[in-house]
N, CA, C and O atoms as CSV, one atom per row, in Angstrom:
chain,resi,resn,atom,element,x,y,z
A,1,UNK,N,N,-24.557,6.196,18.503
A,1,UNK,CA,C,-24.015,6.317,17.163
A,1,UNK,C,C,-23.034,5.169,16.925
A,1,UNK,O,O,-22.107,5.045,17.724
A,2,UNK,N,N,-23.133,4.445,16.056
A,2,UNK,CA,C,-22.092,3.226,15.551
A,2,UNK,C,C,-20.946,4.213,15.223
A,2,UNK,O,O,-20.954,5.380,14.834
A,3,UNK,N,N,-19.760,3.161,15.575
A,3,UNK,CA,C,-18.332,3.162,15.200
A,3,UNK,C,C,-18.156,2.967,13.686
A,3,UNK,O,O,-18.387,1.962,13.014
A,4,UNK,N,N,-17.669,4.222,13.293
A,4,UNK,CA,C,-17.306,3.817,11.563
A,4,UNK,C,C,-16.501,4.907,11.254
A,4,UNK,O,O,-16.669,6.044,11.695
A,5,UNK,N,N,-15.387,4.454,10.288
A,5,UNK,CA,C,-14.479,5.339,9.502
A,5,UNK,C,C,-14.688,5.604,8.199
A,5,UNK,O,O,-15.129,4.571,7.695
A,6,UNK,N,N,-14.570,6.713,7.155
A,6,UNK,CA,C,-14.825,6.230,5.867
A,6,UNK,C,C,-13.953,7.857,5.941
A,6,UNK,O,O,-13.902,8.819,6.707
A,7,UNK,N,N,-13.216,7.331,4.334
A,7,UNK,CA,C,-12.757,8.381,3.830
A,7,UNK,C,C,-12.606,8.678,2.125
A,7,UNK,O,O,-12.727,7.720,1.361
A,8,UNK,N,N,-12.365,9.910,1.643
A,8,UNK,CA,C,-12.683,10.428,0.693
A,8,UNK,C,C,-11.061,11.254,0.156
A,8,UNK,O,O,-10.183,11.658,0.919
A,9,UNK,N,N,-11.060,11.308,-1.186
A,9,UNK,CA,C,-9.654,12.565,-1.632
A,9,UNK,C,C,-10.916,13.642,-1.614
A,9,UNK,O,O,-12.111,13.362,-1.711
A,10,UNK,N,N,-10.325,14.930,-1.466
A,10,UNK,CA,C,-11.122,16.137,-2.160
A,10,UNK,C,C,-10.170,16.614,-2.335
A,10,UNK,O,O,-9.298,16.702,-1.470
A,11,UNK,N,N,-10.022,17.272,-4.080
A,11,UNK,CA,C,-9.073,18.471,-4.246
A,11,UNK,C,C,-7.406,17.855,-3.757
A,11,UNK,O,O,-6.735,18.794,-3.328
A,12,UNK,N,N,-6.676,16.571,-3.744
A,12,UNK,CA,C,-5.691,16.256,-3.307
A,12,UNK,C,C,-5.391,16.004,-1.871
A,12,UNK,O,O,-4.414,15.328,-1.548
A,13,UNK,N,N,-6.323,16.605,-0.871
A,13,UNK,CA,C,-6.397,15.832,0.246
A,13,UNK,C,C,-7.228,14.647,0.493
A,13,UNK,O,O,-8.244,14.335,-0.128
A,14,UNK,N,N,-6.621,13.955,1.575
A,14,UNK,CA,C,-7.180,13.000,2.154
A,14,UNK,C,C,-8.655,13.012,3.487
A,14,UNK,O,O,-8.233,12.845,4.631
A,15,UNK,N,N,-9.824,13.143,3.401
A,15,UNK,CA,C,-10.233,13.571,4.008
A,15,UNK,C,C,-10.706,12.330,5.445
A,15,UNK,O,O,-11.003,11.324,4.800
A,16,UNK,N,N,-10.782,12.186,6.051
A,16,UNK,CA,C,-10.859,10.841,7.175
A,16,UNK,C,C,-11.896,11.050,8.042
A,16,UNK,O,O,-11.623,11.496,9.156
A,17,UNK,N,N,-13.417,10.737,7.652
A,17,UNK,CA,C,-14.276,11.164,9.142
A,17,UNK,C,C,-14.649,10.069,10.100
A,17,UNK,O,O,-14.836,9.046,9.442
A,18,UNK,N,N,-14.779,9.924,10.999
A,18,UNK,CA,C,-14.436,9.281,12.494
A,18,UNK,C,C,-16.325,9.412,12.916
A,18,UNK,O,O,-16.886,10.508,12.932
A,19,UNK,N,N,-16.941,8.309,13.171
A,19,UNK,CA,C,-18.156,8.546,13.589
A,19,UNK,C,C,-17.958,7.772,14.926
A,19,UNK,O,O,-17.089,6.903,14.990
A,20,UNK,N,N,-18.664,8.040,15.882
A,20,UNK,CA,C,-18.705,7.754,17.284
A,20,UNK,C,C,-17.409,7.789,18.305
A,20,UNK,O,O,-16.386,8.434,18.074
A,21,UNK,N,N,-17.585,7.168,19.206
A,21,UNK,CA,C,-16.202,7.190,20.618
A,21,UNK,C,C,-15.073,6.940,19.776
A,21,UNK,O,O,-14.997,5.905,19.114
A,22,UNK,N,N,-14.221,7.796,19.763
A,22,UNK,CA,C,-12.825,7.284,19.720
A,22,UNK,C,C,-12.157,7.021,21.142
A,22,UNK,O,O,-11.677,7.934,21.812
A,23,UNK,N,N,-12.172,5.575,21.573
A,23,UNK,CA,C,-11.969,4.583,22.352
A,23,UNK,C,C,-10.825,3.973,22.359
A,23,UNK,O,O,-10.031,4.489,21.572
A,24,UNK,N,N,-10.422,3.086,22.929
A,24,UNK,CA,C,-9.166,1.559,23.181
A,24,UNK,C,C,-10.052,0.746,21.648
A,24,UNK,O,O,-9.512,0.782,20.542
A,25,UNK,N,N,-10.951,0.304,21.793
A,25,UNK,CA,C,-11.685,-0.423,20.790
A,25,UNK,C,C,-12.119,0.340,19.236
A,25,UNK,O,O,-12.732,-0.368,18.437
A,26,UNK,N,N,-11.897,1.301,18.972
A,26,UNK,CA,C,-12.194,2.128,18.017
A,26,UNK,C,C,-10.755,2.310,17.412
A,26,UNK,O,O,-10.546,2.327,16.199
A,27,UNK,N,N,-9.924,2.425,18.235
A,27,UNK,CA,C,-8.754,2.857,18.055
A,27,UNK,C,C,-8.230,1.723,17.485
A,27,UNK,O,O,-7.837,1.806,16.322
A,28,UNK,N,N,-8.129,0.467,18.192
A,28,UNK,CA,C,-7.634,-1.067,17.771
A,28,UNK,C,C,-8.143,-1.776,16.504
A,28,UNK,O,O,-7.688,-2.818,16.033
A,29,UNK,N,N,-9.438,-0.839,15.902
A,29,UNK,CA,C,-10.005,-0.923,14.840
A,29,UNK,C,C,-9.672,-0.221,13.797
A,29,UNK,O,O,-9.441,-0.715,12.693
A,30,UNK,N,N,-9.634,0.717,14.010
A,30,UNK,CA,C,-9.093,1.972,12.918
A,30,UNK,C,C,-7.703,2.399,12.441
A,30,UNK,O,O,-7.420,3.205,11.555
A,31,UNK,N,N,-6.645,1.445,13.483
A,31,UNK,CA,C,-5.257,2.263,13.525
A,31,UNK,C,C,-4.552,1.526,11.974
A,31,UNK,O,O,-4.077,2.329,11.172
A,32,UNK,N,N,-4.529,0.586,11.752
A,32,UNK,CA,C,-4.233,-0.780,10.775
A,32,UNK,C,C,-4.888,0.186,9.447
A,32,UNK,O,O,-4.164,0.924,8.780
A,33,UNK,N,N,-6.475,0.026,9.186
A,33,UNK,CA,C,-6.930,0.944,8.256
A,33,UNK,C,C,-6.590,2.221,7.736
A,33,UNK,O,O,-6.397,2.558,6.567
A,34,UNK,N,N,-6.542,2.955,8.913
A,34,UNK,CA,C,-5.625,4.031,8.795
A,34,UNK,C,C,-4.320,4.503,8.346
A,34,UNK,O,O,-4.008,5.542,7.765
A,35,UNK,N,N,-3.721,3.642,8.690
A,35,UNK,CA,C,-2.014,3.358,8.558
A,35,UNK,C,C,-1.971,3.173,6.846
A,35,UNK,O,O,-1.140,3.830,6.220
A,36,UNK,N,N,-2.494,2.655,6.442
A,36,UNK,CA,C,-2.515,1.877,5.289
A,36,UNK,C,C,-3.176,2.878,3.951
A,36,UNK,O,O,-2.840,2.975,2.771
A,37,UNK,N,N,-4.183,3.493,4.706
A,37,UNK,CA,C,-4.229,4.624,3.573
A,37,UNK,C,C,-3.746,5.956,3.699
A,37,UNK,O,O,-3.779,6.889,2.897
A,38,UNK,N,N,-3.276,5.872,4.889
A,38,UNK,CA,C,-2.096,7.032,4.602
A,38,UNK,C,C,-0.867,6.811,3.645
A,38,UNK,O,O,-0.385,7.553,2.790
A,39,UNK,N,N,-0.489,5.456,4.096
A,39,UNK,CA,C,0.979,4.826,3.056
A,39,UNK,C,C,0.671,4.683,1.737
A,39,UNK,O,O,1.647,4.708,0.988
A,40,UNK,N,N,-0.238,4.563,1.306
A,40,UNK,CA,C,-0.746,3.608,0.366
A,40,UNK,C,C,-0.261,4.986,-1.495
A,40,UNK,O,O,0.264,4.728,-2.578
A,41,UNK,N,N,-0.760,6.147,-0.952
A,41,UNK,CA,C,-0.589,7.329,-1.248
A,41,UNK,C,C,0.862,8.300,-0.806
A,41,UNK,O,O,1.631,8.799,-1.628
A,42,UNK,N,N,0.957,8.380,0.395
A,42,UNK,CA,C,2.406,9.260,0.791
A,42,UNK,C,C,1.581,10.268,0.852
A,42,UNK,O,O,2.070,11.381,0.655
A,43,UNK,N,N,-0.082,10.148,1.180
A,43,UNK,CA,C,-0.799,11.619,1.453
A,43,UNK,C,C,0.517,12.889,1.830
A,43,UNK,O,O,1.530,12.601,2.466
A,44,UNK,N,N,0.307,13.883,1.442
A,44,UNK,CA,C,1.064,15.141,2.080
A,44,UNK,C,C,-0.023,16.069,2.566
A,44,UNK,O,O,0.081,16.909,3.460
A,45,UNK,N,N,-0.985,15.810,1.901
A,45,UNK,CA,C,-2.337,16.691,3.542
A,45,UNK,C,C,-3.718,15.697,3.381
A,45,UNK,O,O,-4.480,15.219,2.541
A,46,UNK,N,N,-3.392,15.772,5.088
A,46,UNK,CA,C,-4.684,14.458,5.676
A,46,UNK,C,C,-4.963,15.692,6.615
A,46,UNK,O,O,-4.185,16.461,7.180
A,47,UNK,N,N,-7.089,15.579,6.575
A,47,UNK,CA,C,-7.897,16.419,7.439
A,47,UNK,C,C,-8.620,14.743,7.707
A,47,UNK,O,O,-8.792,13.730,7.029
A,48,UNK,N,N,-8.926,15.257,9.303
A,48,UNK,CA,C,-9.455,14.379,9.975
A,48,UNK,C,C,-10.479,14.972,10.912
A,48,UNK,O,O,-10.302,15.441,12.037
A,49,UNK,N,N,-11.833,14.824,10.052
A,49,UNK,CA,C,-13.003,14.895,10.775
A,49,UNK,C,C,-13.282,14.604,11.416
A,49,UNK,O,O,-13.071,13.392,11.464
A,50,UNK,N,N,-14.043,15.164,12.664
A,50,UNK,CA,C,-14.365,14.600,14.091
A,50,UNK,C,C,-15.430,15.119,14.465
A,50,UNK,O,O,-15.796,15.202,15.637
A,51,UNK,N,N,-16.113,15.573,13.352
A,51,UNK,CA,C,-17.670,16.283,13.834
A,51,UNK,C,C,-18.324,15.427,14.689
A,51,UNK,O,O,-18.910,15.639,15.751
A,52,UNK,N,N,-18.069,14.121,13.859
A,52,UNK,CA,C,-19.466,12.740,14.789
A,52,UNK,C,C,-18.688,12.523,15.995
A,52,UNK,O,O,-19.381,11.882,16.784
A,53,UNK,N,N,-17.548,12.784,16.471
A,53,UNK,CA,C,-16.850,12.013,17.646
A,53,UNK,C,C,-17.539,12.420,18.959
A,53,UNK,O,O,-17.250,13.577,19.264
A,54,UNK,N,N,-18.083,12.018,19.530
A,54,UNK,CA,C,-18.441,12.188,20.957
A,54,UNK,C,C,-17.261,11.967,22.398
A,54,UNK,O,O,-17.086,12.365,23.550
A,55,UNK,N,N,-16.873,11.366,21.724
A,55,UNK,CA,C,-15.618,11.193,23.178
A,55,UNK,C,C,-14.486,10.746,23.011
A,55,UNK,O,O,-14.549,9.538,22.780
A,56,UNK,N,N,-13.551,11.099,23.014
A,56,UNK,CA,C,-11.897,10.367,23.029
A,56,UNK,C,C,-11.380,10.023,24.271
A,56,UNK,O,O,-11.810,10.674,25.223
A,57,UNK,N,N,-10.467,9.058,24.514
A,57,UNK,CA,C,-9.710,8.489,25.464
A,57,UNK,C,C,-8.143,8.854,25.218
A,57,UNK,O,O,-7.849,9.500,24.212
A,58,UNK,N,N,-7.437,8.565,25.861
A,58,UNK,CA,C,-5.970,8.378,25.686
A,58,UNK,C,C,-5.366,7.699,24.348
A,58,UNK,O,O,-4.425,8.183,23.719
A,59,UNK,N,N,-5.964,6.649,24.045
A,59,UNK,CA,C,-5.747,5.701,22.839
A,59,UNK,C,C,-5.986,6.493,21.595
A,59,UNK,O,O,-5.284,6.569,20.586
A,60,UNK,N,N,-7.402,7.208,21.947
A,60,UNK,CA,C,-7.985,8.009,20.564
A,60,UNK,C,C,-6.564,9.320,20.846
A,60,UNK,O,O,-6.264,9.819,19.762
A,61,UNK,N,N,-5.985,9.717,21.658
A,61,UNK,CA,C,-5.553,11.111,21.267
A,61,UNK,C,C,-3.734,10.215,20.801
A,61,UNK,O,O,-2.871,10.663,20.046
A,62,UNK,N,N,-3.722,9.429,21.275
A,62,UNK,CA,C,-2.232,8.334,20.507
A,62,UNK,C,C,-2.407,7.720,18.868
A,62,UNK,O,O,-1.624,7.278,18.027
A,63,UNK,N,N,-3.922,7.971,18.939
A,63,UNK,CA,C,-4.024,7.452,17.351
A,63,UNK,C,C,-3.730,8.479,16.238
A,63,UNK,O,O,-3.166,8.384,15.148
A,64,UNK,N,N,-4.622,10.029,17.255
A,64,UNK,CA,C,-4.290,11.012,16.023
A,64,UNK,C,C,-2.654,11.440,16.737
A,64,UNK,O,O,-2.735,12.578,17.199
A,65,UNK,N,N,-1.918,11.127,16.841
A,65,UNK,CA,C,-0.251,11.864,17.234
A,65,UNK,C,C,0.457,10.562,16.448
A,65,UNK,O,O,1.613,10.804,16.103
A,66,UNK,N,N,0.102,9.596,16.201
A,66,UNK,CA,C,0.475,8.742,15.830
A,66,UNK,C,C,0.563,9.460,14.143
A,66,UNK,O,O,1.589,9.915,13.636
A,67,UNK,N,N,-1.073,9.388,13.372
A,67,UNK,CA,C,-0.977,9.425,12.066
A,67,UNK,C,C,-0.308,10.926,12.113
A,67,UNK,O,O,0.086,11.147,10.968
A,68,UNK,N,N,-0.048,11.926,12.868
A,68,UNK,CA,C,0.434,13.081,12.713
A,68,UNK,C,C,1.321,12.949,12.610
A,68,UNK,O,O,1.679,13.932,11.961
A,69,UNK,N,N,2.846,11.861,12.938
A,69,UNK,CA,C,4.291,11.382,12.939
A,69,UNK,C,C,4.009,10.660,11.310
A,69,UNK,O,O,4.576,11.135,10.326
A,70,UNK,N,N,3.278,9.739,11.228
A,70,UNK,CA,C,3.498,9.371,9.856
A,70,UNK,C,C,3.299,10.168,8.441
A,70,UNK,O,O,3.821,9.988,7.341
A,71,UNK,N,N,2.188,11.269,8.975
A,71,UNK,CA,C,2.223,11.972,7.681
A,71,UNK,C,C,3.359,12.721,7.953
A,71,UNK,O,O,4.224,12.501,7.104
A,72,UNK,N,N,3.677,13.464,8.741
A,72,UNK,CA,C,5.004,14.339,9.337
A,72,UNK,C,C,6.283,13.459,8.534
A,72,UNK,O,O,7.095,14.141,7.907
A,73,UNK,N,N,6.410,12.355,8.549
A,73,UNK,CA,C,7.268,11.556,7.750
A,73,UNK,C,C,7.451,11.953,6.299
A,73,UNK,O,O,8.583,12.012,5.820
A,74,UNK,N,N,6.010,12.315,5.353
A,74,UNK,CA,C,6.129,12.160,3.981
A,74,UNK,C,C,6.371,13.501,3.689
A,74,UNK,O,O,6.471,13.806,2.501
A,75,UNK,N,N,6.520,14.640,4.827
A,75,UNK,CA,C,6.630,16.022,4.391
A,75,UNK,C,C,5.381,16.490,4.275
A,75,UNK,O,O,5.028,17.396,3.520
A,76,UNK,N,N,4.423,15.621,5.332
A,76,UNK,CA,C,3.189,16.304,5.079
A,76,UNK,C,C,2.889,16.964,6.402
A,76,UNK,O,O,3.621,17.322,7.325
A,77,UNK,N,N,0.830,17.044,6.098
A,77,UNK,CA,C,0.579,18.402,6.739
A,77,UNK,C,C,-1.060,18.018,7.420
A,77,UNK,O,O,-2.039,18.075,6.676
A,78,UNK,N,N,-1.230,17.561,9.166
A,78,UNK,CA,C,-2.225,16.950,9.544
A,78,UNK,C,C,-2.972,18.108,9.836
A,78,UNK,O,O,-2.254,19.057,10.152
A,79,UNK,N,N,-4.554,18.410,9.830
A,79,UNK,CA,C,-5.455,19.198,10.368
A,79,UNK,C,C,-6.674,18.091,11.263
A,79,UNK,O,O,-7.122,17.017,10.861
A,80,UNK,N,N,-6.981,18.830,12.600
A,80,UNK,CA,C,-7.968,17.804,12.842
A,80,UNK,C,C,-8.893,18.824,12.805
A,80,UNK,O,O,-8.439,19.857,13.297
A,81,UNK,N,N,-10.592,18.960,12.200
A,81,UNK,CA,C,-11.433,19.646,12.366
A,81,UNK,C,C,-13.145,18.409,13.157
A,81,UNK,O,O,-13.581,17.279,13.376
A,82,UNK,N,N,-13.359,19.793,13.224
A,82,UNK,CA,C,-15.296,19.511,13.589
A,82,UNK,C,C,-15.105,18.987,15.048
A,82,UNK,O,O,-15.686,18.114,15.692
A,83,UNK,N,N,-14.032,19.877,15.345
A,83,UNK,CA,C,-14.095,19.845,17.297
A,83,UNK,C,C,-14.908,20.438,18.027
A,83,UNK,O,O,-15.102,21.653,17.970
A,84,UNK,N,N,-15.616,19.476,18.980
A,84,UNK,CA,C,-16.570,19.840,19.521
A,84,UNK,C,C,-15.954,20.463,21.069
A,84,UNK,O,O,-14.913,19.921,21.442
A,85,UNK,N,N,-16.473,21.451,21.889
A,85,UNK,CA,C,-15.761,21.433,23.009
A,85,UNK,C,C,-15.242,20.934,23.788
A,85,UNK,O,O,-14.144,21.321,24.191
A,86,UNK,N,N,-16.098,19.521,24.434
A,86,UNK,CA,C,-15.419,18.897,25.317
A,86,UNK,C,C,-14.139,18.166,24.236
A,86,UNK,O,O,-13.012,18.165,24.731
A,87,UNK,N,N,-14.216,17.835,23.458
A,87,UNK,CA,C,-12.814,17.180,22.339
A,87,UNK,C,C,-11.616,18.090,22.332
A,87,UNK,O,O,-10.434,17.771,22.462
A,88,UNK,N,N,-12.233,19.491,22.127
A,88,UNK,CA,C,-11.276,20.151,22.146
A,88,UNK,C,C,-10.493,20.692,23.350
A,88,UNK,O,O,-9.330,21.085,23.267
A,89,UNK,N,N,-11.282,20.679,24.569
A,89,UNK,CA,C,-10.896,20.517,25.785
A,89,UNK,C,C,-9.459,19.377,25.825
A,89,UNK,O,O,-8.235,19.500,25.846
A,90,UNK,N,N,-10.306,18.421,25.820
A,90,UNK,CA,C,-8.918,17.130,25.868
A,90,UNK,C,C,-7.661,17.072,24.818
A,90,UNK,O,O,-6.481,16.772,24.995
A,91,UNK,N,N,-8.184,17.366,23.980
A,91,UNK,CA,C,-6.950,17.823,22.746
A,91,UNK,C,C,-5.580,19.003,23.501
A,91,UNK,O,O,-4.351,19.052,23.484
A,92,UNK,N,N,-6.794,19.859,24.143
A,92,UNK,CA,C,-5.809,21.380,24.380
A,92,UNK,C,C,-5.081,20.826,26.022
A,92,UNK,O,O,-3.964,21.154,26.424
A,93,UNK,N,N,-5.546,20.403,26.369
A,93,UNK,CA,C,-4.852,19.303,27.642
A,93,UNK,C,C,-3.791,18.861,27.429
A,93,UNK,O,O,-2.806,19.122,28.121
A,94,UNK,N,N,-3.788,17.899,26.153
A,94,UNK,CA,C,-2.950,16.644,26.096
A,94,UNK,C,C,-1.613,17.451,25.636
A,94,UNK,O,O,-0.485,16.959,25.632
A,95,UNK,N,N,-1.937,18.747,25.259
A,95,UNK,CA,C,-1.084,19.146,24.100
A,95,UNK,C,C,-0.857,19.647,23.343
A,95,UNK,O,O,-0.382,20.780,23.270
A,96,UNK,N,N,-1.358,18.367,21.943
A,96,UNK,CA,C,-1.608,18.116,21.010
A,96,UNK,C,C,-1.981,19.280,20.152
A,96,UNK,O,O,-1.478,19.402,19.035
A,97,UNK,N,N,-3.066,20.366,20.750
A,97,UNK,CA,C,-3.548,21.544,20.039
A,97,UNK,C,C,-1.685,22.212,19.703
A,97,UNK,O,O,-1.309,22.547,18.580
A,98,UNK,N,N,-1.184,22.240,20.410
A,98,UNK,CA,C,-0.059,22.949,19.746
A,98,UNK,C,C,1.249,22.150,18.653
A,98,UNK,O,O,2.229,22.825,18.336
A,99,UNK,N,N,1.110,20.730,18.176
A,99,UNK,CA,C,1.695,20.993,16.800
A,99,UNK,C,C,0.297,20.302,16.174
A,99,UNK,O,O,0.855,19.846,15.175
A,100,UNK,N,N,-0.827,19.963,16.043
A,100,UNK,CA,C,-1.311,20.041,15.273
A,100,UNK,C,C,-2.201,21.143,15.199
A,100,UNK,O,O,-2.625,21.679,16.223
A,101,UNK,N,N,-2.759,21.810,13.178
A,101,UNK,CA,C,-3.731,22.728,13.260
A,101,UNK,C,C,-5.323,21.786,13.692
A,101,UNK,O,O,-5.579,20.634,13.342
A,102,UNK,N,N,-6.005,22.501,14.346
A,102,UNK,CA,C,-7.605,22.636,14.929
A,102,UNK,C,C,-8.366,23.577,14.321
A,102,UNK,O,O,-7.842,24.667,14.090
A,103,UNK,N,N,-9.722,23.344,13.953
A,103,UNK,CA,C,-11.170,23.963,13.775
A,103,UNK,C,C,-11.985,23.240,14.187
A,103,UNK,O,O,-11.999,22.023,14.005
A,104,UNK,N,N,-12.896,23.968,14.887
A,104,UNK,CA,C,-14.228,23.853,15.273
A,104,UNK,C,C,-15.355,23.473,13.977
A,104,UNK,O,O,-16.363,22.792,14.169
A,105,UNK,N,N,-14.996,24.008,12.742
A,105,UNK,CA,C,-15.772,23.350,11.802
A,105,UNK,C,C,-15.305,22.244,11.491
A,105,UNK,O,O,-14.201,21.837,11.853
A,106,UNK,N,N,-16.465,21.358,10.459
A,106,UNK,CA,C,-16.032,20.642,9.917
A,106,UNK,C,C,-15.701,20.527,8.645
A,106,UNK,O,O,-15.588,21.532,7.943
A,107,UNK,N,N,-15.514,19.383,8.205
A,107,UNK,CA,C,-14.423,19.286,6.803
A,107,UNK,C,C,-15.858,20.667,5.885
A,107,UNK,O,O,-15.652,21.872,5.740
A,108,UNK,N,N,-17.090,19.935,5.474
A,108,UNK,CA,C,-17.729,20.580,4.506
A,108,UNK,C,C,-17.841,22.385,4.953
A,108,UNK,O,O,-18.227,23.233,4.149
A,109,UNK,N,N,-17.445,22.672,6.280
A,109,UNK,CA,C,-17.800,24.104,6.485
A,109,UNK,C,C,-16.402,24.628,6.320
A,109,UNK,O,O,-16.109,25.717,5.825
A,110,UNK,N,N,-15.549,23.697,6.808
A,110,UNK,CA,C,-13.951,24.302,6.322
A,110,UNK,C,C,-13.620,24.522,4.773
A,110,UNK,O,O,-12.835,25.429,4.499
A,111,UNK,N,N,-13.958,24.046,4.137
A,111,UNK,CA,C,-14.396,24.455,2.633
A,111,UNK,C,C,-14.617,25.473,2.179
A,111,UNK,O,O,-13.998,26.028,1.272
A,112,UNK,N,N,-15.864,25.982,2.968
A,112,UNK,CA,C,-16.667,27.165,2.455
A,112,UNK,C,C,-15.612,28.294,3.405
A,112,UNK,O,O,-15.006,29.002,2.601
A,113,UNK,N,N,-15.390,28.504,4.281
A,113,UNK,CA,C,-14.713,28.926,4.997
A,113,UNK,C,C,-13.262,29.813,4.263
A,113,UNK,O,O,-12.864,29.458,3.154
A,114,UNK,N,N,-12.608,30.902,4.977
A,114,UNK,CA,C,-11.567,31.237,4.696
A,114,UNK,C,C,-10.515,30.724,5.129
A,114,UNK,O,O,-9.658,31.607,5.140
A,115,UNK,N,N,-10.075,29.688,5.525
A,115,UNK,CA,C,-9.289,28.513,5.752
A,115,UNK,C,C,-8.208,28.221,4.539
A,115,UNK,O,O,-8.862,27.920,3.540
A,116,UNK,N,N,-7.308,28.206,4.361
A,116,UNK,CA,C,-6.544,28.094,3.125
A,116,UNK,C,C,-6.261,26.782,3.682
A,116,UNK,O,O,-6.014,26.467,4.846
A,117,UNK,N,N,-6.340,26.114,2.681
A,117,UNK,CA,C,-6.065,24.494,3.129
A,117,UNK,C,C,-5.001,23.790,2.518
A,117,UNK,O,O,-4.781,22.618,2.823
């Protein structure tokens, strides 16, 4: 699966989906982009899709704690969804599962979902 970011508003959030490894090299790609449309706005809720992610590293779990301090800055409010087990494995390792919210769905099933967002 190619490396690609693309993101969308829905409904006043920021939505961010992540396709392939979040890597050292994915990360060194995405962090700049990222940064920038979080600021760009003062988002106050960013969901960050990870349905397509197949694997994170150390770098990938510093990228999302990273944008979680900057939105945390504007008085906002990070969700990461479309965790797959082994992701969520390393997430619940690092941490991380406990100040940010997690779902196993993703953005379009968190929608339909009873999820108050």
């Amino acid at each position: 699966m190619a490396k690609k970011i693309t993101y969308k508003i829905v409904d006043g959030f920021l939505v961010i989906k992540i396709d392939g490894d979040l890597d050292n090299m994915a990360t060194f790609q995405y962090k700049t982009k990222l940064c920038e449309i979080i600021k760009l706005n003062q988002f106050k809720q960013v969901i960050i899709d990870l349905s397509n992610v197949t694997f994170i590293d150390s770098s990938g779990i510093g990228l999302l704690l990273g944008r979680y301090n900057q939105v945390k800055q504007y008085g906002g409010h990070l969700i990461l969804c479309g965790i797959n087990k082994q992701i969520k494995k390393t997430i619940q390792i690092t941490g991380i599962a406990s100040i940010i919210d997690i779902y196993e769905d993703g953005f379009e099933q968190l929608k339909k979902s009873e999820v108050v967002l």
